[in-house]
BAMAR-347092 format. One record per residue (C-alpha): residue in one letter; z, y, x; residue number from 1. Coordinates in steps of 0.05 Angstrom, whole numbers, padded with zeros to 5 digits. Example, Ala and Ser with C-alpha at 12.3 -4.5 7.8 and 13.67 -1.06 7.14 Angstrom:
BEGIN
+---------+--------+--------+--------+-----+
| residuo |      z |      y |      x | num |
+---------+--------+--------+--------+-----+
|       A |  00156 | -00090 |  00246 |   1 |
|       S |  00143 | -00021 |  00273 |   2 |
+---------+--------+--------+--------+-----+
This chain:
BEGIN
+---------+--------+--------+--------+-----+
| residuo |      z |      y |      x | num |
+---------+--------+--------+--------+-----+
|       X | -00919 |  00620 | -00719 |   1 |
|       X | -00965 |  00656 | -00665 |   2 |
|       X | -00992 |  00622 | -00610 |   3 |
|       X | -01004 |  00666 | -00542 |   4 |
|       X | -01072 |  00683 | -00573 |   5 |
|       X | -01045 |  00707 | -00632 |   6 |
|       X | -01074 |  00654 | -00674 |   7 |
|       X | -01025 |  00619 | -00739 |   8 |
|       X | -01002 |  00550 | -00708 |   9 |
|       X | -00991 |  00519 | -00785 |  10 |
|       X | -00953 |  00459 | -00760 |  11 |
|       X | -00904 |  00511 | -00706 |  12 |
|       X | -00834 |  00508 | -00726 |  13 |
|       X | -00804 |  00576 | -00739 |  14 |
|       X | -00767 |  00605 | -00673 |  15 |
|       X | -00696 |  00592 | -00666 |  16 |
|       X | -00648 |  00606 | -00606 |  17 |
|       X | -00630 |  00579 | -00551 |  18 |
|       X | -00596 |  00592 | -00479 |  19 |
|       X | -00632 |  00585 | -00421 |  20 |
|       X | -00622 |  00584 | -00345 |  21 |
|       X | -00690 |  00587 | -00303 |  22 |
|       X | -00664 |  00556 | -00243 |  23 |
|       X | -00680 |  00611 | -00200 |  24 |
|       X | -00620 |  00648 | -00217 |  25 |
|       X | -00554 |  00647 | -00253 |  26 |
|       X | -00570 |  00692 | -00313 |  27 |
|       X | -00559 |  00670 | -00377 |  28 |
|       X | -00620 |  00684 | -00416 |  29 |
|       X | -00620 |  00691 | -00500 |  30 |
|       X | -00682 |  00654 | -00517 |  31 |
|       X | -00719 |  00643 | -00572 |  32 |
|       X | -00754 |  00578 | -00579 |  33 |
|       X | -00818 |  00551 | -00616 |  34 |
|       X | -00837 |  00484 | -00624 |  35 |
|       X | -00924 |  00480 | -00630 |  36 |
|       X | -00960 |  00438 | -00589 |  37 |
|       X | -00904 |  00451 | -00530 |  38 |
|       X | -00838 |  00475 | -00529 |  39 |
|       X | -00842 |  00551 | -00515 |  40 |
|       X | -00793 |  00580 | -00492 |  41 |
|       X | -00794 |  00667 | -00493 |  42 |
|       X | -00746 |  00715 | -00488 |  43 |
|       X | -00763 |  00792 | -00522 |  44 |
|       X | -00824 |  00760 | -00544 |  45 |
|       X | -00842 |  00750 | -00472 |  46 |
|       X | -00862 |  00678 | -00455 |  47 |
|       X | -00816 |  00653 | -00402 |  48 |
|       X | -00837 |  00572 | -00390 |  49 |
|       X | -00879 |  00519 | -00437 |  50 |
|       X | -00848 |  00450 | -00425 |  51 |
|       X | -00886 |  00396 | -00457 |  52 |
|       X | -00852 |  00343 | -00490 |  53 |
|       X | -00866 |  00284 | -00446 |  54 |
|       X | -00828 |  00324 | -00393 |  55 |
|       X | -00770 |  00341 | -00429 |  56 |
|       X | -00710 |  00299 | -00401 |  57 |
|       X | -00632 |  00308 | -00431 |  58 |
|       X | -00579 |  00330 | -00387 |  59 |
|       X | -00508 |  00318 | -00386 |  60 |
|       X | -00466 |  00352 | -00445 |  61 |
|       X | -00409 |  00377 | -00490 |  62 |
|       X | -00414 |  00339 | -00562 |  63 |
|       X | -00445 |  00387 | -00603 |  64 |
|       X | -00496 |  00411 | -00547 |  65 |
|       X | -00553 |  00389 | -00528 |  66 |
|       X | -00577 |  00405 | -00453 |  67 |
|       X | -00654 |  00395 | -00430 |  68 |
|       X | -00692 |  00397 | -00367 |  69 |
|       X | -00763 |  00393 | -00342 |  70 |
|       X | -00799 |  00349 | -00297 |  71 |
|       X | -00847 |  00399 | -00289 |  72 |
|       X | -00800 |  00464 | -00282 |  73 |
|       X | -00748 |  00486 | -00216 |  74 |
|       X | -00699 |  00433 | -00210 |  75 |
|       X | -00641 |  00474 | -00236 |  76 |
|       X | -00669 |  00500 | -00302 |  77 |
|       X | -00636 |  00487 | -00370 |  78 |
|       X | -00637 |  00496 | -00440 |  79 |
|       X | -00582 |  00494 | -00481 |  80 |
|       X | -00588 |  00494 | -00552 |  81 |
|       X | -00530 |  00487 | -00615 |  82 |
|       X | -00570 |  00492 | -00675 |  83 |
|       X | -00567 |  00423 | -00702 |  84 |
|       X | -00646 |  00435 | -00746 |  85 |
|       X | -00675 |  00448 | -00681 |  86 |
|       X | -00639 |  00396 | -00647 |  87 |
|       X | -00674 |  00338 | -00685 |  88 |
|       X | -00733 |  00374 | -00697 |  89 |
|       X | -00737 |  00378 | -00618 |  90 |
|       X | -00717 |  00304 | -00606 |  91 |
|       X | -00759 |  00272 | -00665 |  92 |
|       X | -00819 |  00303 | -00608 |  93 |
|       X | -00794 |  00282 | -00547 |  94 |
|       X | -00805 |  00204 | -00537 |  95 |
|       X | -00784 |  00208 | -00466 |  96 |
|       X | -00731 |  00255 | -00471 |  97 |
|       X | -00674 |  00191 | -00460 |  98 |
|       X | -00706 |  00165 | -00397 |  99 |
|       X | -00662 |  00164 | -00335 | 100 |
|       X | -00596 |  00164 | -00378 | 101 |
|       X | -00553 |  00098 | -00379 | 102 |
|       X | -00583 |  00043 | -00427 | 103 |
|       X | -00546 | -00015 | -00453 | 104 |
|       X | -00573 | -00048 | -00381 | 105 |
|       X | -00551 |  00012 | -00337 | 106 |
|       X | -00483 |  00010 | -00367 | 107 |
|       X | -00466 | -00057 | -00353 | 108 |
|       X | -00496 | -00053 | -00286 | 109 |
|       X | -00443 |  00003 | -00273 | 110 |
|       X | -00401 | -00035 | -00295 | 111 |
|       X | -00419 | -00100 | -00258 | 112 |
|       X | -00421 | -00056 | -00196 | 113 |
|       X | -00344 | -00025 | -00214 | 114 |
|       X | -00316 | -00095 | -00219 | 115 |
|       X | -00356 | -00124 | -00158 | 116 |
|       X | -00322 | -00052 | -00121 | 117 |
|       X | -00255 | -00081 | -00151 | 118 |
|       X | -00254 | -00140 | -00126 | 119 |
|       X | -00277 | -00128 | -00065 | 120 |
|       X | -00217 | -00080 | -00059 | 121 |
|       X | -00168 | -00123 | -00067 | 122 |
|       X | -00197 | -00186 | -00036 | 123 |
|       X | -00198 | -00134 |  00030 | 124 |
|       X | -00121 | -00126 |  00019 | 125 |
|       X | -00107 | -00189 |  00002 | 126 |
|       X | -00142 | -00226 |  00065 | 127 |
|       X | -00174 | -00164 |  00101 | 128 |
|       X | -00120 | -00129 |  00116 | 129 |
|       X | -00075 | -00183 |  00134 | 130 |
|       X | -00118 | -00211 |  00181 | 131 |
|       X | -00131 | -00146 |  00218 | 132 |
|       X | -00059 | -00151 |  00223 | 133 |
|       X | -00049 | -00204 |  00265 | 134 |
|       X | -00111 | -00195 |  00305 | 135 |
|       X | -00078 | -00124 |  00327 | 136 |
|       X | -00010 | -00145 |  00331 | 137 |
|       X | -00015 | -00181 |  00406 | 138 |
|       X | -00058 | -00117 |  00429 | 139 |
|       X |  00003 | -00068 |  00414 | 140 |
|       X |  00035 | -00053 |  00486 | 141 |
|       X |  00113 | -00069 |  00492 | 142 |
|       X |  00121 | -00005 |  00519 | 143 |
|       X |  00097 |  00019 |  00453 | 144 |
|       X |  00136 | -00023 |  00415 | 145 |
|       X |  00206 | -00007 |  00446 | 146 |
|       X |  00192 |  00069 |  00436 | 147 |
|       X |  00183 |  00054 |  00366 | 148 |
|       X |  00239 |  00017 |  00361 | 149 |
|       X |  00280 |  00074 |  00391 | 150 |
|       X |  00266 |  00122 |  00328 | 151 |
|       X |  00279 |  00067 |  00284 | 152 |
|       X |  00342 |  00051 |  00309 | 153 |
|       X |  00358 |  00132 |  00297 | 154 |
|       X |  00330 |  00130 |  00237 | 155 |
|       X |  00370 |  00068 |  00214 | 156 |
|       X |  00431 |  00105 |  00237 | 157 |
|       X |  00418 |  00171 |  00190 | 158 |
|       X |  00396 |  00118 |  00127 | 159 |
|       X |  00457 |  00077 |  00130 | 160 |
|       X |  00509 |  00135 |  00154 | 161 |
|       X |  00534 |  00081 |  00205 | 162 |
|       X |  00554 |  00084 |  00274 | 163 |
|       X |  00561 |  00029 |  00326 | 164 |
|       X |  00621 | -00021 |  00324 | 165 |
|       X |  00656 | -00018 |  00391 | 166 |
|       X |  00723 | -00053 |  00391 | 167 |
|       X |  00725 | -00097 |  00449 | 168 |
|       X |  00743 | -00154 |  00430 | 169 |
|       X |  00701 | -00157 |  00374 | 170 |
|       X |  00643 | -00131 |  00417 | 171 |
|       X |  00656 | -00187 |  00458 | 172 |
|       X |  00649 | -00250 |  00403 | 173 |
|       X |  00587 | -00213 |  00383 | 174 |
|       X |  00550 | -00214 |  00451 | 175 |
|       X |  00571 | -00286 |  00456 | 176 |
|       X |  00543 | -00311 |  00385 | 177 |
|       X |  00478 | -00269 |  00398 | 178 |
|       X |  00472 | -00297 |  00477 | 179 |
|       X |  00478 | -00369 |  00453 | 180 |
|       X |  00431 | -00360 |  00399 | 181 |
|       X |  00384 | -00318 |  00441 | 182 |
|       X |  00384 | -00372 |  00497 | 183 |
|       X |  00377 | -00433 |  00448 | 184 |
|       X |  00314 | -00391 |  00414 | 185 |
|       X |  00285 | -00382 |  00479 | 186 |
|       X |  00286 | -00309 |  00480 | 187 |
|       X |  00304 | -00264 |  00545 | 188 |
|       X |  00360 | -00220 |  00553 | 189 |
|       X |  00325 | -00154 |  00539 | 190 |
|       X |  00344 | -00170 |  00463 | 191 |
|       X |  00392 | -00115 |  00446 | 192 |
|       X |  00443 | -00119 |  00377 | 193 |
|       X |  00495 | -00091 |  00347 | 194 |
|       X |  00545 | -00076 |  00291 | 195 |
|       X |  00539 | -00016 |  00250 | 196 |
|       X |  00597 |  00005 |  00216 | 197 |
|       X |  00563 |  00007 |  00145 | 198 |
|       X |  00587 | -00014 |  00074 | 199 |
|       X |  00516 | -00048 |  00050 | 200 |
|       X |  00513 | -00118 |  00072 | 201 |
|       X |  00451 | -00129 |  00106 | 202 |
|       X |  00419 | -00157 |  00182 | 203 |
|       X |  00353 | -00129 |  00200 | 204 |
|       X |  00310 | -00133 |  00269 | 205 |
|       X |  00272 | -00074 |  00302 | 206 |
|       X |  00210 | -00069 |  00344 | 207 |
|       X |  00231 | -00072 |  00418 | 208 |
|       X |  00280 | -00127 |  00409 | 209 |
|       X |  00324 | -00099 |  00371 | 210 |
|       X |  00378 | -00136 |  00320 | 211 |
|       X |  00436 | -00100 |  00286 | 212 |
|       X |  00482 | -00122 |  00237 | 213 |
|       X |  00531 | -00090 |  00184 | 214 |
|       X |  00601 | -00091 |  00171 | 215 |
|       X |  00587 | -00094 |  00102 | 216 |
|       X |  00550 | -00160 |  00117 | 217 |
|       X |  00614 | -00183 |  00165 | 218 |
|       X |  00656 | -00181 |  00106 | 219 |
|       X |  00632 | -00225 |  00058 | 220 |
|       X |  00620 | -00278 |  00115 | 221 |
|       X |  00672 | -00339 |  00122 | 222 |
|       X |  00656 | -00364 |  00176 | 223 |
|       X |  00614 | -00355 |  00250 | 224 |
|       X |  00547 | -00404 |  00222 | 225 |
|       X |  00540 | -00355 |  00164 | 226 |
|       X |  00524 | -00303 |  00210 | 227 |
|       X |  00492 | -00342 |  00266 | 228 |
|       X |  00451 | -00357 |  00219 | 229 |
|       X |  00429 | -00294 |  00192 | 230 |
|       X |  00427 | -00273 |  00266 | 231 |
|       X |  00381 | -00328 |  00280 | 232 |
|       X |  00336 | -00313 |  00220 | 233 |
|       X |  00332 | -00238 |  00255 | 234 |
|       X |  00317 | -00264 |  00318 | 235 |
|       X |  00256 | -00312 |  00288 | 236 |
|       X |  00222 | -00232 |  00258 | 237 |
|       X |  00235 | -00212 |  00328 | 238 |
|       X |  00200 | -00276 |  00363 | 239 |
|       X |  00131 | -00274 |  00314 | 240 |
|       X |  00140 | -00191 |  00323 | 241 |
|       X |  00144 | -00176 |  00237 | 242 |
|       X |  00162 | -00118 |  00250 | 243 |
|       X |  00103 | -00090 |  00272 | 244 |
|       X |  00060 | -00134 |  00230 | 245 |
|       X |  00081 | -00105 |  00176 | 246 |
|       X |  00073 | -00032 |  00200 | 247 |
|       X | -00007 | -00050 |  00214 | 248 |
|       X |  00003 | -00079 |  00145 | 249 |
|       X |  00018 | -00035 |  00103 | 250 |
|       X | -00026 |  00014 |  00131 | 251 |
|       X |  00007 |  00051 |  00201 | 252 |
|       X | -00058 |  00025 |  00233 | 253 |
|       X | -00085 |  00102 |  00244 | 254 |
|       X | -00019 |  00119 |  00268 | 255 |
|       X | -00017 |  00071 |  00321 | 256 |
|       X | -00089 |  00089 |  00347 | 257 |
|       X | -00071 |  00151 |  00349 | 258 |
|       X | -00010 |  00136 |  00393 | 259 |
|       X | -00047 |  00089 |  00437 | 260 |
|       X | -00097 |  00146 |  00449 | 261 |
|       X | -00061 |  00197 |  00462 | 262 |
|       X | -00057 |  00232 |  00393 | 263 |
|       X | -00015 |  00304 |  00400 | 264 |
|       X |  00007 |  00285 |  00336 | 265 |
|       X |  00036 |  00218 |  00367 | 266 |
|       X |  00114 |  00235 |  00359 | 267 |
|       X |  00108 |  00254 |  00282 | 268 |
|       X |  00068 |  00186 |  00273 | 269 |
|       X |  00124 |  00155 |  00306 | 270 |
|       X |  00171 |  00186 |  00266 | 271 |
|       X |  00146 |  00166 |  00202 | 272 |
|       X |  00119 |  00092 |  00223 | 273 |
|       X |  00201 |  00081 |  00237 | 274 |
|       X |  00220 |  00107 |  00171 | 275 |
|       X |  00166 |  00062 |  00145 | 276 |
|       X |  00196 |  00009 |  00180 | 277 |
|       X |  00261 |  00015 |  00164 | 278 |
|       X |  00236 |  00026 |  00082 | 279 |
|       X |  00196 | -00039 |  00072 | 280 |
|       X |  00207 | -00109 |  00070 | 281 |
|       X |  00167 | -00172 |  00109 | 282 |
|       X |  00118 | -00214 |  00070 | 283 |
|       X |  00134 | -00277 |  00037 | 284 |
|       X |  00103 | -00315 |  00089 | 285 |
|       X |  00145 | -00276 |  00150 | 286 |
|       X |  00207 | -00287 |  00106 | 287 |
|       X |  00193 | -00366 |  00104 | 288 |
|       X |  00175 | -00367 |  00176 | 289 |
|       X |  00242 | -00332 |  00204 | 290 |
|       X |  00281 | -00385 |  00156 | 291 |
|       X |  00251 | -00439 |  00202 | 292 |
|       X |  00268 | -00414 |  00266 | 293 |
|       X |  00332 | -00399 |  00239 | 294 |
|       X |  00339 | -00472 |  00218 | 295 |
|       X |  00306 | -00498 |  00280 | 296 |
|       X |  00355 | -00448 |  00324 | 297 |
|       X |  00419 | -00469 |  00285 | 298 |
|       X |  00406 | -00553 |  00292 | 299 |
|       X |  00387 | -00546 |  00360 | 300 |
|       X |  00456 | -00515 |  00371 | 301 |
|       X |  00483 | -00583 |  00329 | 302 |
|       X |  00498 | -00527 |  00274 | 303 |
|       X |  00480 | -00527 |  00198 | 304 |
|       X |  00439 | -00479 |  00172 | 305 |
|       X |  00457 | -00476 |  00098 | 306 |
|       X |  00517 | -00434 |  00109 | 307 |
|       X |  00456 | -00378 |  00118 | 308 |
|       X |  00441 | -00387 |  00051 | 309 |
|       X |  00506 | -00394 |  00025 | 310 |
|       X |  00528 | -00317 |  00057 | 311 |
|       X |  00454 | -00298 |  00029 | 312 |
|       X |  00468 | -00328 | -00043 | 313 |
|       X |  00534 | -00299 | -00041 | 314 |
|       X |  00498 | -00225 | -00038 | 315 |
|       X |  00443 | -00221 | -00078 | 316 |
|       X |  00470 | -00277 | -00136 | 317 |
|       X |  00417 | -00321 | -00166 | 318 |
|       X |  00348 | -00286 | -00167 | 319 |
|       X |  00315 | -00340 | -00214 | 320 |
|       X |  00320 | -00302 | -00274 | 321 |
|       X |  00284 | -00235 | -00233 | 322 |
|       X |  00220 | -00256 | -00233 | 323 |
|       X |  00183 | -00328 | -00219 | 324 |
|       X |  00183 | -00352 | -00144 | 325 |
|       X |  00116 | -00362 | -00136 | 326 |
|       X |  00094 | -00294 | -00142 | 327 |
|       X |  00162 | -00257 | -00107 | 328 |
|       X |  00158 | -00218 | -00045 | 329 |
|       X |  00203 | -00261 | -00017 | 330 |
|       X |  00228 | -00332 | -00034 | 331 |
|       X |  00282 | -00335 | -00084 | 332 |
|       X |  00354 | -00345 | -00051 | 333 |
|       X |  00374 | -00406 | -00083 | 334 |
|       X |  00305 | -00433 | -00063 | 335 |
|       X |  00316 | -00422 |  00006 | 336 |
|       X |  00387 | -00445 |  00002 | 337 |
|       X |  00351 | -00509 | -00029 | 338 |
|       X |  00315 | -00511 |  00039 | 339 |
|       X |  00365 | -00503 |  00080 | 340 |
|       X |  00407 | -00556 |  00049 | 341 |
|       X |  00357 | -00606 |  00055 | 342 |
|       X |  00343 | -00594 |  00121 | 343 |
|       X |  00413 | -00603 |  00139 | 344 |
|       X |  00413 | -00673 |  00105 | 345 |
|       X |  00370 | -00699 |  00167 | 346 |
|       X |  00404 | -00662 |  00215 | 347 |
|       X |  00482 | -00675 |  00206 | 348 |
|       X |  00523 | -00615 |  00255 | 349 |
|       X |  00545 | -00661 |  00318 | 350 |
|       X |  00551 | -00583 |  00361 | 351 |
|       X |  00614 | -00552 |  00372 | 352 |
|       X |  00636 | -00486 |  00336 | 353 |
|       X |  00596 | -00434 |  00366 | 354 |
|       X |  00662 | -00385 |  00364 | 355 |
|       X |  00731 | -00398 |  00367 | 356 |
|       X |  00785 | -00375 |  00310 | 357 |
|       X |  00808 | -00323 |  00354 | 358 |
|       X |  00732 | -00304 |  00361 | 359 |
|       X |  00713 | -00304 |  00289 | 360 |
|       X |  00771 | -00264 |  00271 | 361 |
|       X |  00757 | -00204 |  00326 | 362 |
|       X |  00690 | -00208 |  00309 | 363 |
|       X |  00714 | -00194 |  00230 | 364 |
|       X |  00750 | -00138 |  00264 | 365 |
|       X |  00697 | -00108 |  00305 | 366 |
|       X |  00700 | -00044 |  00269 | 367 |
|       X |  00774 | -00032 |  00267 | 368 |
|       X |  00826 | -00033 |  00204 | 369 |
|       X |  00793 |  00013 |  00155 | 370 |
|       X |  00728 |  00040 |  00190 | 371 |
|       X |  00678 |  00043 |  00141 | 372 |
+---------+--------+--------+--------+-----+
C-alpha cells in the first residue's frame, strides 16, 4: 500500500470499503479505506480525513455494522463499514475505540438509576399524590364544587338512562328519611337527593351536596334502616367532600386550575372531570370512613347499622373469594357487615322507626307500578 508520498507502507492493510459521512453534509460517500500508521480514509484515490486510532470511538449500530467517529473530526462524521476482515483488523488497532460506551459499571448504574426513577414514581402516587389531595381539597370554592356537581348530576342521568322519582307520597317518606338523617349528621339543608328511576342498585353522592338513590337499590331493600343506612354512608362522602378528593386524585388537578383561573377551556374540563366522577370509585380509606359516619349517624338515631350491610351483602354476594381484603379497593362486604354487627352489639337500637309502614311502603313505590 502507498502512503501520500508514494512510498510502500509493508505493514498497510490492503484498501477495502467503507461508507462515509463527513459531517458537513448528508452525502453518502463510497470510501475506500487503508489501515497504515492511521486509518485513511479516500475516496477516488483522493484523501478525504486520517483518524488515528486513539481517536477512533464506536457509535451506535445495526448487528452486523460497525459505526466509528473521531474525536478529532466534525462532530457528525461517520464511518460505516460491513466487511467483517476489516472490521477486526480495525478494532485489534483501536485500544480506545470502546470508551464512552456502557461498561459492566455503566449498565448497572442505568439500571440503579431506572429502579431509583421507579420507585420514586410510585412512592409519589402512593403518598404524593394523596397528600396533595387533601391539602387542595379545602382550597376548592363551593361555588366550584356545586357547578361541578351540576354536570355530574346530567351526566349521571344519561349513564344510568334514569329520570327522577316524583310520586308524592313517596317523594314525601324520602325527604323525611334524608332530613332526619341530615339533621342527626349535622349537615344543613342545602343537601339535595333523590330517586332515579334506574334498574342497577346503587346510592352515590355528588359534589355540591348532592345524594341520589336508585330504584333498583329500593327494591331489594326490606326495610327503612337498610336504606338509611346507605343514605347515611352517602352523606359521610358528602361531609369529608370524597368526591372531589378523588377527582384531585386521580389526576383532574390541571383541570381544576384551569377552572379556578379562568381557563376558556373550563366547561370541557368540567365536562369530563363529572364523567370522571361519576366512572371511579373512592379509596379504601374514604370507603371505611363513610361506614363510620354511617354507623355513628344510624346509633345516634337509636338505629342499627348492620341492616346497611345486610342490603349491601345482599347485592354484591360474598366478595371473599374476589381477591384478598387487604389489598381491595374497597373493604370486602362481609367485612364491613362484620363491622357493623359488632358495632351494633354495644349499641342495642332504643330509637323509634325512622318511617312508618305506610312510609316505607310509598317510599317502595316512589316510582310508580312498573316505571323502570
Amino acid at each position: 500500500m502507498e502512503t501520500d508520498s508514494g512510498q510502500t507502507n509493508p505493514a498497510a492493510t490492503p484498501a477495502q470499503g467503507g461508507v462515509f459521512f463527513d459531517g458537513a453534509s448528508s452525502r453518502r460517500r463510497q470510501v475506500a479505506l487503508k489501515l497504515s500508521d492511521a486509518l485513511e480514509i479516500r475516496e477516488d484515490g483522493k484523501l478525504l480525513a486520517r483518524w488515528a486510532y486513539a481517536d477512533i470511538r464506536r457509535a451506535d449500530s445495526p448487528s452486523g455494522l460497525l459505526r466509528l467517529s473521531c474525536l478529532t473530526a466534525p462532530q457528525l462524521a461517520r464511518l460505516e463499514i460491513r466487511d467483517a476482515q476489516l472490521i477486526a483488523a480495525l478494532v485489534a488497532r483501536c485500544d480506545t475505540l470502546e470508551e464512552g460506551q456502557p461498561n459492566g459499571k455503566g449498565v448497572a448504574a442505568i439500571v440503579g438509576w431506572s429502579l431509583a426513577a421507579a420507585v420514586s414514581i410510585v412512592l409519589v402516587v402512593l403518598f404524593g399524590v394523596p397528600l396533595a389531595a387533601d391539602r387542595l381539597t379545602p382550597l376548592v370554592p363551593d361555588s366550584f364544587e356545586r357547578r361541578l356537581g351540576d354536570v355530574a348530576e346530567a351526566q349521571v342521568k344519561v349513564l344510568f338512562d334514569g329520570k327522577p322519582c316524583s310520586d308524592a307520597a313517596g317523594q314525601a317518606a324520602f325527604e323525611k328519611l334524608v332530613g332526619k338523617l341530615r339533621e342527626t349528621a349535622g349537615l344543613d339543608n342545602s343537601v339535595q337527593s333523590g330517586v332515579l328511576a334506574t334498574p342497577v342498585p346503587n346510592a352515590f353522592a355528588l359534589p355540591g351536596g348532592k345524594v341520589f338513590l336508585s330504584k333498583g337499590l329500593l327494591e331489594k331493600a326490606e326495610n327503612p334502616d337498610e336504606i338509611a343506612g346507605v343514605l347515611a354512608h352517602e352523606l359521610g362522602h358528602l361531609r369529608h367532600r370524597d368526591s372531589m378528593r378523588e377527582l384531585i386524585h386521580n389526576g383532574g388537578t390541571s383541570f381544576l386550575i384551569g377552572l379556578l383561573f379562568g381557563d376558556i377551556t373550563g366547561s370541557g374540563a368540567l365536562i369530563f372531570a363529572s364523567r370522571s366522577l361519576v366512572t371511579s370509585s373512592y379509596s379504601r380509606d374514604a370507603e371505611t370512613n363513610a361506614d363510620s359516619f354511617a354507623i355513628e349517624t344510624m346509633h345516634r338515631l337509636g338505629r342499627p347499622a348492620k341492616p346497611m350491610g345486610e342490603l349491601m351483602f345482599r347485592v354484591t354476594g360474598k366478595e371473599g373469594g374476589k381477591g384478598i381484603s387487604i389489598v381491595s379497593s374497597h373493604p370486602l362486604t362481609e367485612d364491613r357487615l362484620a363491622r357493623m354487627s359488632k358495632a351494633d352489639a354495644g349499641s342495642p337500637a332504643k330509637g323509634q322507626p325512622l318511617l312508618s309502614l305506610a312510609e316505607w311502603q310509598a317510599l317502595k313505590g316512589i316510582c310508580g307500578p312498573g316505571k323502570v
